[in-house]
Every structure is written in C-alpha cells, then in structure tokens.
C-alpha positions as CSV (number, residue, x, y, z in Angstrom):
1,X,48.3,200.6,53.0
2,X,50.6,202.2,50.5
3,X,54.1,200.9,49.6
4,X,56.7,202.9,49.5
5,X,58.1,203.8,45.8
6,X,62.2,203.4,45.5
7,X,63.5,205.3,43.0
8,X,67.0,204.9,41.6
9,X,69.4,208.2,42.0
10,X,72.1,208.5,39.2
11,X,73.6,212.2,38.4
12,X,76.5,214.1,37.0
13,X,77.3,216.5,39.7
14,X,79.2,219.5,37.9
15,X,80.8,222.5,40.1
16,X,80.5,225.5,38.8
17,X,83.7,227.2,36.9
18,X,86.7,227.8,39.2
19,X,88.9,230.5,38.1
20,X,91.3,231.0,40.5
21,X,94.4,230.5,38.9
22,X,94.9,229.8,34.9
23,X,93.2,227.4,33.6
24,X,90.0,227.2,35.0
25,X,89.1,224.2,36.2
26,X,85.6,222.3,36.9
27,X,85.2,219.7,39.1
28,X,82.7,216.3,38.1
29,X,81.3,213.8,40.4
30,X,78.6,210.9,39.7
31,X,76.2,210.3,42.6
32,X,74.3,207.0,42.3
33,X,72.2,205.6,45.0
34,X,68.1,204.8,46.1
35,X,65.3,207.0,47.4
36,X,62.6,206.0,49.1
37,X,59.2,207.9,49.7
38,X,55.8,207.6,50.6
39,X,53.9,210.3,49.6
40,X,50.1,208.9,49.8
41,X,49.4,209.0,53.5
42,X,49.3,212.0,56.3
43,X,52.4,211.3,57.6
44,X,55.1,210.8,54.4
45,X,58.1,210.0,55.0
46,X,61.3,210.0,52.4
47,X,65.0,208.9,52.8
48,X,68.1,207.8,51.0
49,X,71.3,206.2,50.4
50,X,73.4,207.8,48.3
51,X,77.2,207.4,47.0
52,X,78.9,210.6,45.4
53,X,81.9,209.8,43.9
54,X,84.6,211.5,42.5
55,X,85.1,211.3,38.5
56,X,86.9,213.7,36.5
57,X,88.6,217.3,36.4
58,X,88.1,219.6,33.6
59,X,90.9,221.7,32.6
60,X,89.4,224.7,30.3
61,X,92.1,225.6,27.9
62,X,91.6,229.0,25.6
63,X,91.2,226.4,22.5
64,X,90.1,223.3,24.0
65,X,88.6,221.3,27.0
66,X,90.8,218.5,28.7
67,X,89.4,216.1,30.9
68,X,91.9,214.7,33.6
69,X,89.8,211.3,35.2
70,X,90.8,210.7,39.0
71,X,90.0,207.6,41.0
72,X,88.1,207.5,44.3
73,X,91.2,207.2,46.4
74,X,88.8,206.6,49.6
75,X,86.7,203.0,47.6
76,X,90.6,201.9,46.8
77,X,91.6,202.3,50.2
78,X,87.9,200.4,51.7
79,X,88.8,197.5,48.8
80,X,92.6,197.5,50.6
81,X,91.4,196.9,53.8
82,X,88.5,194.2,53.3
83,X,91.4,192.3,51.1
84,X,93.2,192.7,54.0
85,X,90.9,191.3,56.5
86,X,89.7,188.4,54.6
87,X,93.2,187.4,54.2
88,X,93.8,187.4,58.1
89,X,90.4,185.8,58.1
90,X,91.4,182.9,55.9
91,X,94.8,182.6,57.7
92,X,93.1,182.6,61.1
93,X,90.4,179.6,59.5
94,X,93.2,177.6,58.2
95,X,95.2,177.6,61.3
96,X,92.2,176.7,63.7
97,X,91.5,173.9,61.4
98,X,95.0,172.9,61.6
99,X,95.4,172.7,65.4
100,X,92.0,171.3,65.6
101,X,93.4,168.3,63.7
102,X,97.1,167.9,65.6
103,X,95.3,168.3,69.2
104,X,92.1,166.0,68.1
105,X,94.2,162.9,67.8
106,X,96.3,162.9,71.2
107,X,92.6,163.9,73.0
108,X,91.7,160.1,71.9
C-alpha cells in the first residue's frame, strides 16, 4: 500500500487591484499550511489544513507603492485567551494544592 505524500502549502495571496476610491489599494495574505494526497490507488483521496493570514495593504500612489503591514487581529485575540486560561489554570492548581495541604493535616 501506498503512503500518502504531505506536501507543505506556503503562498502570497494577492487581490486583484481595488479602485474604488483614490488610491487603489491591494490587499496581501500568506497562506501556509499541509496537503495530503494519495494519488496511486482507485480510490484517491486529498485534504488539507490550511492557515491564511492577513499580511499587508498596498496603497498605489501615482509615483510610488506604500505598503501598510496589519496584524492578524483574530491570532492576537486566540494568544489573549489561552494566556488567559492558563493563568486561571495555574491559579486553580495552586489553590487545590494549597487546601490540599491545610485540610491534610487536621484529617490525621
């Protein structure tokens, strides 16, 4: 039997030219991620995981090209909450341990 080939997904995503007010502007996004497929046998089968991520706007001036970079404001906010639940994690650890060890002692 066949194994199935990964195969590594990095692009620049560009949008074509917007020019609905002045400047035009272009919008750029990376999209990294794995695909899978399995070509060899009657029944393939493919699939993915993919990320696409927000990266820059390009402002076209009549001279020049300026390129604004934006953050992924949706990754910031994911980050945010996992700091956040760790942190009530932790809390929750250290007071379990600490009631553990005032009630342990009287239980004697």
């Amino acid at each position: 039997m066949e194994k199935p080939q990964w195969t590594k997904i990095d692009k620049r995503l560009m949008q074509e030219l917007t020019v609905k007010g002045a400047p035009p502007i272009q919008v750029v996004a990376r999209a990294t991620g794995w695909q899978i497929a399995k070509q060899a046998t009657p029944a393939a089968f493919a699939g993915a995981l993919v990320n696409v991520a927000p990266e820059a706007i390009l402002v076209q001036h009549e001279d020049r090209e300026e390129r604004v970079p934006i953050g992924n404001p949706d990754r910031m906010a994911l980050i945010g909450m996992l700091g956040a639940a760790l942190l009530v994690s932790a809390v929750c650890w250290l007071i379990t341990g600490i009631a553990t060890r005032l009630i342990a002692p009287r239980k004697r």
